[in-house]
C-alpha positions as CSV (number, residue, x, y, z in Angstrom):
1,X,58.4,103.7,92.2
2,X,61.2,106.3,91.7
3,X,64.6,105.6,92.7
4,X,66.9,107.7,94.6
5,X,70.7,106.9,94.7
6,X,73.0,107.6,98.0
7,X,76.6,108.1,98.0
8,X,78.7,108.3,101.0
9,X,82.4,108.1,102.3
10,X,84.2,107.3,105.2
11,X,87.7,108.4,105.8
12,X,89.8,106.1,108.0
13,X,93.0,106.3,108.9
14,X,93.9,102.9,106.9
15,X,91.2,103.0,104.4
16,X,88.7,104.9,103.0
17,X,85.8,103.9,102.3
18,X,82.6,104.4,99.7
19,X,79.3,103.2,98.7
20,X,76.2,103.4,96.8
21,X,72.8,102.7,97.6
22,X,69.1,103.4,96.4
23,X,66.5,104.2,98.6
24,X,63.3,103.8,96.7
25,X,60.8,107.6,96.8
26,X,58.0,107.1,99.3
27,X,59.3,104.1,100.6
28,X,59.9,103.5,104.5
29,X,62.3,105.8,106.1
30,X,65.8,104.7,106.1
31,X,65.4,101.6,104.3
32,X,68.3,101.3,101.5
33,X,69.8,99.0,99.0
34,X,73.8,98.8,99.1
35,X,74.9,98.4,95.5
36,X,78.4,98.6,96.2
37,X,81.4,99.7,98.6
38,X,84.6,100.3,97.2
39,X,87.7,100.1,99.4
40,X,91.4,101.9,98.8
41,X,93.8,101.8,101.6
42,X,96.3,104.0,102.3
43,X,99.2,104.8,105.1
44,X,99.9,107.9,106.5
45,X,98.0,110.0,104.7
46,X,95.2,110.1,107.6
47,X,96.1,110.5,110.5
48,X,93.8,109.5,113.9
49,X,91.0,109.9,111.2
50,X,92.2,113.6,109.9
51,X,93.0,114.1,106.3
52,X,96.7,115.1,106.7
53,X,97.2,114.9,102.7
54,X,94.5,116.1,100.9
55,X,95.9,115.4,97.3
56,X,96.2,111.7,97.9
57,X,93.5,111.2,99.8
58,X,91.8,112.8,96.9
59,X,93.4,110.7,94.3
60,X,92.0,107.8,96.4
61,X,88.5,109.4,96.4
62,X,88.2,109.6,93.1
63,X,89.3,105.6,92.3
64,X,86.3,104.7,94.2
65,X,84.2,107.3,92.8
66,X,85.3,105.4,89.2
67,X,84.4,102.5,90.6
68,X,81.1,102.8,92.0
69,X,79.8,104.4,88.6
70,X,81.1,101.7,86.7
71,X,78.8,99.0,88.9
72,X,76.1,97.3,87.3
73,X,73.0,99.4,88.5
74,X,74.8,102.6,88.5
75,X,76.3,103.3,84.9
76,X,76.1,105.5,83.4
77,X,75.3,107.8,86.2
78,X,77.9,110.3,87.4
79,X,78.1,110.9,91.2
80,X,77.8,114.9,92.1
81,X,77.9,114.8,95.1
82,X,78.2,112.7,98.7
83,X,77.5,112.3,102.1
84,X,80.5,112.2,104.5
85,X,81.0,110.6,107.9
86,X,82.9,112.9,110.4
87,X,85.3,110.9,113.1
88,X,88.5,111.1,114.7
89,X,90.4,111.8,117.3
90,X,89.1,115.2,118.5
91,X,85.7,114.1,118.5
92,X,83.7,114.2,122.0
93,X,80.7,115.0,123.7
94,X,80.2,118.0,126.3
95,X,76.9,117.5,128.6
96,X,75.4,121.0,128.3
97,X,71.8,122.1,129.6
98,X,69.4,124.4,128.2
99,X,65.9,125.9,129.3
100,X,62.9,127.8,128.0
101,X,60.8,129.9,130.0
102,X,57.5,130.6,128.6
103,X,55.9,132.5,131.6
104,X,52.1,131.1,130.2
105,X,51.1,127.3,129.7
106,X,51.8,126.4,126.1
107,X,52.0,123.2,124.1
108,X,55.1,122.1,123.7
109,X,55.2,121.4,119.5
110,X,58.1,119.9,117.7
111,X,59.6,123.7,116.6
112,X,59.8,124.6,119.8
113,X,62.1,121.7,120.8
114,X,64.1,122.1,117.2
115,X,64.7,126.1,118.6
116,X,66.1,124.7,121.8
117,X,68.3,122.2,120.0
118,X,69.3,125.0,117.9
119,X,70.2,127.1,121.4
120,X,72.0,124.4,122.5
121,X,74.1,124.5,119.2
122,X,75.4,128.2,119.7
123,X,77.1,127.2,122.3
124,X,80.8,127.0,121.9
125,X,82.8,124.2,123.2
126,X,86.5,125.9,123.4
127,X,88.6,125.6,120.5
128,X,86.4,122.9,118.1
129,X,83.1,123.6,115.8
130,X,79.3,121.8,117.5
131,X,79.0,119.3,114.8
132,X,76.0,118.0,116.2
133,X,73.2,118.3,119.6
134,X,72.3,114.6,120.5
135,X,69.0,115.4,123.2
136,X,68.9,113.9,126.0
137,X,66.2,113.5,128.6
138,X,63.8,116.7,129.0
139,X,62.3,118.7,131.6
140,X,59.2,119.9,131.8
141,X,57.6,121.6,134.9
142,X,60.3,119.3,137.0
143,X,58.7,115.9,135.0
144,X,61.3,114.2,133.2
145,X,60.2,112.9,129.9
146,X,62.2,111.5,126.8
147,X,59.7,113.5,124.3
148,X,57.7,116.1,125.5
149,X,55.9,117.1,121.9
150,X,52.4,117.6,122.5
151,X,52.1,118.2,126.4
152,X,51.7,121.2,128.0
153,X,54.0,123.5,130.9
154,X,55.3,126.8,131.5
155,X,59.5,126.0,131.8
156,X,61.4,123.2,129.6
157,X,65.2,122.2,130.0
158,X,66.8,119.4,128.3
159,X,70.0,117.7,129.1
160,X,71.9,117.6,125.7
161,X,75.3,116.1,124.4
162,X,77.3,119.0,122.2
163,X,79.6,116.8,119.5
164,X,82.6,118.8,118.8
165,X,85.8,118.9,116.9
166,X,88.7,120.3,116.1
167,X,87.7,122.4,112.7
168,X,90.8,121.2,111.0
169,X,88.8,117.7,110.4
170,X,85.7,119.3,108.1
171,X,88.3,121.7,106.7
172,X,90.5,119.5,105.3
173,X,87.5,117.3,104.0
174,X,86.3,120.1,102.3
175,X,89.6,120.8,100.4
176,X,89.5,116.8,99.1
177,X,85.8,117.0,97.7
178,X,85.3,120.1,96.9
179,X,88.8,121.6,95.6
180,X,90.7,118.3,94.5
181,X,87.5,116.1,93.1
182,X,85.0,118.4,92.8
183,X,82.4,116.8,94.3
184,X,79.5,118.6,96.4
185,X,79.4,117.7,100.2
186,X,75.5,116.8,100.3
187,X,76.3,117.2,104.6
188,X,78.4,115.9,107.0
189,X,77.2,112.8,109.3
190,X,78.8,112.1,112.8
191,X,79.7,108.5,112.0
192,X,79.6,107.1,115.5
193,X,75.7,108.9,115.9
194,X,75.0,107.3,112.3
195,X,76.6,103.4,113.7
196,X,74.6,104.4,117.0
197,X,71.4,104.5,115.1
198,X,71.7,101.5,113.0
199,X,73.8,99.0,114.9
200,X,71.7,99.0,118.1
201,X,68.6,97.9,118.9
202,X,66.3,100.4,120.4
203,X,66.0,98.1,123.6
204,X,69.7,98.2,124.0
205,X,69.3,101.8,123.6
206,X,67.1,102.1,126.3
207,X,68.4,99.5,128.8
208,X,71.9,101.3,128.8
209,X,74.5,99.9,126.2
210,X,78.2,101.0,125.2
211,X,79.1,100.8,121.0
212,X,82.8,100.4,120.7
213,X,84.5,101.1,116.9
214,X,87.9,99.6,117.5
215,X,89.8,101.2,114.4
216,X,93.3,101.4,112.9
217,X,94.4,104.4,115.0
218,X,91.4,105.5,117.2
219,X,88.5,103.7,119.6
220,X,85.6,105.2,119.4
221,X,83.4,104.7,122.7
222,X,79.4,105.9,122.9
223,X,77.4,104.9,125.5
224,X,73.8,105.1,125.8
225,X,71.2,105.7,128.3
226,X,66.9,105.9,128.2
227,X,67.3,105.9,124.8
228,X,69.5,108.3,123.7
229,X,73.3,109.0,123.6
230,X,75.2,110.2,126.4
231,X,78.7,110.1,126.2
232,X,81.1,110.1,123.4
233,X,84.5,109.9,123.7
234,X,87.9,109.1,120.9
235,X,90.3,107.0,122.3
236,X,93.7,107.4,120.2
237,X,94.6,103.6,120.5
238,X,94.0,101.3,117.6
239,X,95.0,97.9,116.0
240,X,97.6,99.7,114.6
241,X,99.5,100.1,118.4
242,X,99.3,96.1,118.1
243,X,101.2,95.8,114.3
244,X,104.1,98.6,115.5
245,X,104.5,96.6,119.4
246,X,105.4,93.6,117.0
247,X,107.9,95.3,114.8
248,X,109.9,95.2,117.9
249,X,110.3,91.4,116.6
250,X,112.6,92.8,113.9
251,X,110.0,93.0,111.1
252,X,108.5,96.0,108.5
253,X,105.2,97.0,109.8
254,X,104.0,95.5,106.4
255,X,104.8,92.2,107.2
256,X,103.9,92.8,111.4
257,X,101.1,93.6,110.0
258,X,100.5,90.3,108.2
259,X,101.4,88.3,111.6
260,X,99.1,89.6,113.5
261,X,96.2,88.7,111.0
262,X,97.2,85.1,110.5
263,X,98.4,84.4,114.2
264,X,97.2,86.9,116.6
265,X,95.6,86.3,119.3
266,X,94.5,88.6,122.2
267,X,93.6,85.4,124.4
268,X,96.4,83.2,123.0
269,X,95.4,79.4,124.2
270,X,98.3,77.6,126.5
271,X,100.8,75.7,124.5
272,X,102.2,72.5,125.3
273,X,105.3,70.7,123.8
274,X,107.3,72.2,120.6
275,X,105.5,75.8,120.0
276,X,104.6,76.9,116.8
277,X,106.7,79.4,114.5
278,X,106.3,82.3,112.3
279,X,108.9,83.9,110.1
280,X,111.4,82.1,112.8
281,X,109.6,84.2,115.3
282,X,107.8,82.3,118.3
283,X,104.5,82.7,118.3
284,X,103.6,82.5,122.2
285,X,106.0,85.9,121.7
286,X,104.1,87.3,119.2
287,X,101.0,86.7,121.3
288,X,102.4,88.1,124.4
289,X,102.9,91.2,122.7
290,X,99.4,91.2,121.1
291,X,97.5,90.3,124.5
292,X,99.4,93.0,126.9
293,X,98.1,95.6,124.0
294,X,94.7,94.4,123.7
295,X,94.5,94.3,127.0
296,X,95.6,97.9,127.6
297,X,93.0,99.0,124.8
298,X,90.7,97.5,126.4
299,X,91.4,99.1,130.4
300,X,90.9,102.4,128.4
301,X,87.4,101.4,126.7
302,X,86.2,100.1,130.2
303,X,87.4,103.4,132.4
304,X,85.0,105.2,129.8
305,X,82.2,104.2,131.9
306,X,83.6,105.8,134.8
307,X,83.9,109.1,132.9
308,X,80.6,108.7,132.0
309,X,79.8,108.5,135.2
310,X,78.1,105.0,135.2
311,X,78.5,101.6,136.9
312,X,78.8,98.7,134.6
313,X,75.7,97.8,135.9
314,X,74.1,100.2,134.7
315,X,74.6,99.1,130.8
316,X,73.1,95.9,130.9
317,X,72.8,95.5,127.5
318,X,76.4,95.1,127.4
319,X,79.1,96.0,124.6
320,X,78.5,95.8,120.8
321,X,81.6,95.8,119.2
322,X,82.7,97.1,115.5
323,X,85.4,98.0,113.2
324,X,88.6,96.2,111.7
325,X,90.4,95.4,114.9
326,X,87.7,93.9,116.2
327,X,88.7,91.1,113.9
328,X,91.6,90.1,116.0
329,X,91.7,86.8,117.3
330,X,90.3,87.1,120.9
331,X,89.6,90.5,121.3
332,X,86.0,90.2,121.9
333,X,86.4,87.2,124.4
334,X,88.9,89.2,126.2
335,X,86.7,92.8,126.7
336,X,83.5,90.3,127.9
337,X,86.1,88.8,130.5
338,X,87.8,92.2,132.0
339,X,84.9,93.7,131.8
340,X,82.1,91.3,132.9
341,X,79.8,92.5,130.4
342,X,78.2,90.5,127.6
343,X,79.6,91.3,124.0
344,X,78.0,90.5,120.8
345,X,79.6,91.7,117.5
346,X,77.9,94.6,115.6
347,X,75.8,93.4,112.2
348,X,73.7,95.6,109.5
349,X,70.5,96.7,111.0
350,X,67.3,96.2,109.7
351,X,66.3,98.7,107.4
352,X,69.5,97.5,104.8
353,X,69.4,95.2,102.4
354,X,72.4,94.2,100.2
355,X,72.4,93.7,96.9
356,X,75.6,94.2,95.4
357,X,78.4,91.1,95.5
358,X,82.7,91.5,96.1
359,X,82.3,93.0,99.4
360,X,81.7,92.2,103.1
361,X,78.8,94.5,104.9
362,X,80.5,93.6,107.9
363,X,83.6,95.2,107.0
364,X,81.7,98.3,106.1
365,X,79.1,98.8,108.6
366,X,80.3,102.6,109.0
367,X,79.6,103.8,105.3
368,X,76.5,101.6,105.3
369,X,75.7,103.3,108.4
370,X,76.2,106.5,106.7
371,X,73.8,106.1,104.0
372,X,71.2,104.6,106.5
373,X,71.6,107.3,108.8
374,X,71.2,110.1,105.3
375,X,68.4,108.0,103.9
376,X,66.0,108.2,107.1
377,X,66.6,112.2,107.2
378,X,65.6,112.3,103.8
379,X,68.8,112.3,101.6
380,X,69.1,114.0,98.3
381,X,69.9,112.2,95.0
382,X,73.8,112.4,95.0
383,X,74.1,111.2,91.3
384,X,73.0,112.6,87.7
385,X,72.4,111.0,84.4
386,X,74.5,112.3,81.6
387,X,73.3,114.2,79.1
388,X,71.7,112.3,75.8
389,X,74.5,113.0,72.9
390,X,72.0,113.7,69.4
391,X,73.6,113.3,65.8
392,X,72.1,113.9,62.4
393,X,72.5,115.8,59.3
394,X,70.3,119.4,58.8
395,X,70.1,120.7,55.4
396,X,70.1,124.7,55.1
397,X,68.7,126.6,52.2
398,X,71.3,128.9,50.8
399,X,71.5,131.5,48.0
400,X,72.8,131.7,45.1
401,X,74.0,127.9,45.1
402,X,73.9,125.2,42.0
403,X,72.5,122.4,44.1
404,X,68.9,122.2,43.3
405,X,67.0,119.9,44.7
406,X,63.6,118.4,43.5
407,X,61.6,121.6,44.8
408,X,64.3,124.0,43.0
409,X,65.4,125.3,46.4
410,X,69.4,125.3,46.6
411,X,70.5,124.1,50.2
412,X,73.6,122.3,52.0
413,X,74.1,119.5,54.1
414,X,75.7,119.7,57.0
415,X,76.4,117.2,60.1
416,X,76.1,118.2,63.9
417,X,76.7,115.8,67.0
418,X,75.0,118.1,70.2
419,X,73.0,117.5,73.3
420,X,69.2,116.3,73.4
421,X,68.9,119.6,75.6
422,X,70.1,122.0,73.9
423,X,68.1,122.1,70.6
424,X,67.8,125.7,70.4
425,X,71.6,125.9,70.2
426,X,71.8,123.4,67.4
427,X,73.4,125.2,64.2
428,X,73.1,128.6,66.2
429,X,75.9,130.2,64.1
430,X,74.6,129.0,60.8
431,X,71.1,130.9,61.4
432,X,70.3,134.0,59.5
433,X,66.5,135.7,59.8
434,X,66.4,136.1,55.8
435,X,66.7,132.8,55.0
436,X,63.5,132.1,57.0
437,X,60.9,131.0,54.3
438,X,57.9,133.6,53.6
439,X,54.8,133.3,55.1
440,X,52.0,132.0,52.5
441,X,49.2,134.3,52.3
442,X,46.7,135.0,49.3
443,X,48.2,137.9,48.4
444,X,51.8,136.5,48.3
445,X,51.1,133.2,46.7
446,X,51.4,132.7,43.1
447,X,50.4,129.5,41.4
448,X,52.6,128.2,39.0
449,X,51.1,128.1,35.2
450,X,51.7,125.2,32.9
451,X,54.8,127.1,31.5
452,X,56.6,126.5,34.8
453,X,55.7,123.5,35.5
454,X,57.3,122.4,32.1
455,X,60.6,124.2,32.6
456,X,60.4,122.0,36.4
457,X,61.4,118.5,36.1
458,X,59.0,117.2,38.7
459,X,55.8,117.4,38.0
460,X,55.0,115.6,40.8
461,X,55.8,118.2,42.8
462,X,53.9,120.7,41.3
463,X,51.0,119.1,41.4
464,X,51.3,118.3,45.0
465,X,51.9,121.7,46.1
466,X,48.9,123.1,43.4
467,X,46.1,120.8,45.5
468,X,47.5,122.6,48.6
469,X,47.4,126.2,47.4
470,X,43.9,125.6,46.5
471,X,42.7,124.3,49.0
472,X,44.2,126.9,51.6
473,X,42.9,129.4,49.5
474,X,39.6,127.9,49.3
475,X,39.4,127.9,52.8
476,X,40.2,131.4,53.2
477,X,37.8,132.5,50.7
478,X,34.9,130.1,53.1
479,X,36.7,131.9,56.3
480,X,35.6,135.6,55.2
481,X,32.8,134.7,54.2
C-alpha cells in the first residue's frame, strides 16, 4: 500500500517544533506513523506565539527541515511543503448564529450544512481574519440536533464558534515558509481545534470537558460541550511568568530557568529542620515564588468557565492538561485542588503510532496533533523524491573525421551526466537533422561487391549486414507481391 508522508510545524514561543509522519493511502482516516520531531528553541524571536523575527525563525525552520530529511525512512526525500499550526495570543472564539430558510420541506444533505458553515465564515469579527467555524448544536424546525444530515424541515440555524486572529500571525508565517525557506504552506490548522480532536475522548467531548495548553508565554483554554467546541480563549500567562518572578532572586533568566526545572514546585511539601539550598538561594523561597504564580495561572484558567458561561459542574469530565509547563512539579495537583475538578494529563490519541526513537510524543503532542488533525482531512504528500541523476558516454557520427570505427562510420565520444527525465534534452545542442542516418529503402540501398568488402577490414561486418539487406529486400519483393 502506497505511502503518504506529512510534515507539519508548530511555532511556540520557546520552541518550534517539526515532524514527519506517513499515513499509509486507503488506510483509516487519521491514522499516522511519527517518524520524527525535531526541536530548536529560541528566545525572543516569538512572541505570545507570533513570529516577531521572521529571518531567524526561518533559519530555525530550515535546521529541522535538515533534519527530518536526513531521518532513516525519509532520505532522500526533500520536503516541499508543510502543514502549520495557528496559535497565540489573539486567538478566540466568537458565538455567532446563522439560519436558512427554505420556505418548502427539503432534506437537509451535507452541502447544505457546508454552505451554512461557509455563511457563518463571512462574517467578520472586528479587526482579526475567521480562521476557522467550529459548529455547534443545530436547529431544525425548533429540534435541536448535533447533525441534522439526512432529515427533513423547512428553517435550520446552528450555533457556531468563529476562531479569529489578529492577521499579523498568518502573515508573518507566510513570510518564514514561503519568502525565507521556500516552502509551500499545504494549509493552516488551528492547533488547539487539532489537540481538541486528538487528545480527548469523544465521551469527554460530549459529557462537557475543558483542554488546557499551558505554554511558555500563553494558556490556551477550550472547553467543550455535546460534543463540540464551545469556547476558546488565549490566556497571555505562561511558565515563563514563573522563570522571570524568580529572577527576582538575583539570577539570569537562563539559570531561573534551570531552578525551576530541578526544584520547582507549585505545591511545595512542608519543610522541617535545616531547608534545602540552591545556588545559595532557599528553596521554600524559590517555591513560594513558584506557587503564588501557578496559582494565579491557574485562577485565570478556572474563571474561563465563567466566561463560558458554565458551572464547573457542568464539565464533568474534568481538565486534560498539556504543554511544557505542565511539567512543573505540582501544577496539576494544584488546578485539581482549586478547582475541584478531576485532571488527568494529555497522552497521543489513538489513531498515532510512533515509530521514530530521540524524542518524547509527550513533549510534542501539538505537532503530532497537527499531522493527525491533516491526515483525517485527507492531507497531501508534503515531500518529493529527487530526481534520478543518469551518466554515460553517447557516441555521435561526424563528418569529415579520421576516427573510423569498424563499420567505417567516423564518430566521437562524448560524456553527459543529466536527469532520468529529461532524455529528450540529453545532447540537445549537439543535434543536427543531417546527421540523421538515411532511411533504407530498395531503391537507396546498395549492396556492397566483393571489391569493397576487400578494401573493408571487417569482413564480418559485411557479411552481417549482406544477410540483412537481403532479407529485407526479400521481404519487400513477398510484400508487393
Amino acid at each position: 500500500m502506497e505511502q503518504k508522508y506529512i510534515v507539519a510545524f508548530e511555532i511556540g514561543s520557546s520552541c518550534i517544533k517539526g515532524a514527519i509522519a506517513t499515513t499509509e493511502a486507503g488506510g483509516p482516516a487519521g491514522r499516522v506513523n511519527i517518524i520524527a520531531v525535531e526541536t530548536e528553541q529560541l528566545v525572543d524571536k516569538v512572541r505570545y506565539g507570533c513570529v516577531e523575527n521572521p529571518g531567524d525563525v526561518a533559519t530555525c525552520v530550515t535546521s529541522i527541515c535538515h533534519k527530518l530529511q536526513n531521518t532513516s525512512g525519509v532520505s532522500p526525500r526533500a520536503i516541499r511543503e508543510a502543514y502549520v499550526g495557528i496559535s497565540g495570543r489573539s486567538l478566540a472564539s466568537t458565538p455567532h448564529e446563522v439560519e436558512r430558510d427554505f420556505h418548502t420541506e427539503v432534506e437537509i444533505s451535507r452541502r447544505i450544512v457546508d454552505e451554512l458553515m461557509a455563511q457563518a465564515a463571512r462574517h467578520t469579527v472586528s479587526d482579526k481574519e475567521i480562521v476557522a467555524v467550529e459548529p455547534g448544536m443545530f436547529t431544525l424546525d425548533s429540534q435541536s440536533l448535533l447533525d441534522p444530515v439526512g432529515m427533513f424541515g423547512h428553517v435550520l440555524s446552528a450555533t457556531v464558534s468563529l476562531i479569529s486572529c489578529k492577521p499579523k500571525i498568518k502573515n508573518n508565517i507566510k513570510r518564514v515558509f514561503n519568502e525565507r525557506c521556500a516552502l509551500n504552506i499545504a494549509g493552516f490548522i488551528v492547533t488547539p481545534l487539532a489537540m481538541g480532536a486528538q487528545l480527548l475522548t469523544f465521551e469527554e467531548r460530549r459529557l462537557g470537558v475543558m483542554l488546557v495548553d499551558f505554554g511558555a508565554e500563553t494558556t490556551t483554554v477550550a472547553i467543550y460541550r455535546d460534543g463540540a467546541m464551545i469556547y476558546l480563549a488565549t490566556i497571555p500567562m505562561g511558565s515563563r511568568n514563573i522563570t522571570r518572578d524568580i529572577t527576582s532572586l538575583n539570577c539570569l533568566e537562563e539559570r531561573a530557568e534551570e531552578i525551576k526545572k530541578a526544584v520547582g514546585n507549585a505545591m511545595p511539601p512542608s519543610t522541617d529542620g535545616n531547608p534545602l539550598v540552591t545556588d545559595g538561594l532557599d528553596n521554600s523561597e524559590i517555591n513560594n515564588i513558584v506557587a503564588a504564580r501557578a496559582d494565579e495561572i491557574i485562577s485565570n484558567i478556572f474563571e474561563q468557565i465563567n466566561y463560558a458561561g458554565l458551572k464547573p459542574e457542568q464539565l464533568p469530565a474534568g481538565i486534560v492538561v498539556t504543554g511544557g509547563g505542565s511539567r512543573l512539579r505540582g501544577f496539576n495537583d494544584l488546578l485539581a485542588k482549586q478547582t475541584h475538578l478531576k485532571t488527568r494529563q494529555a497522552t497521543t490519541g489513538p489513531g498515532v503510532t510512533i515509530a521514530g526513537n530521540g524524542f518524547n510524543a509527550t513533549d510534542a503532542l501539538d505537532v503530532i496533533s497537527i499531522i493527525s488533525d491533516a491526515a483525517l482531512m485527507g492531507a497531501t504528500e508534503c515531500t518529493m523524491m529527487p530526481p534520478q541523476t543518469v551518466t554515460g558516454t553517447v557516441e555521435i557520427p561526424v563528418e569529415n573525421s579520421h576516427e573510423a570505427h569498424a563499420d567505417n562510420k567516423p564518430r566521437i565520444s562524448r560524456e553527459f551526466t543529466g536527469n532520468a527525465d529529461d532524455d529528450d534534452n540529453l545532447m540537445k545542442d549537439d543535434y543536427d537533422p543531417n546527421d540523421e542516418p538515411e532511411t533504407l529503402t530498395k531503391e537507396n540501398v546498395k549492396v556492397p561487391d566483393k571489391e569493397d568488402r576487400d578494401r573493408n577490414t571487417s569482413s564480418k561486418f559485411w557479411t552481417k549486414l549482406s544477410k540483412q539487406l537481403t532479407n529485407m529486400l526479400k521481404d519487400d519483393d513477398e510484400f508487393e507481391n
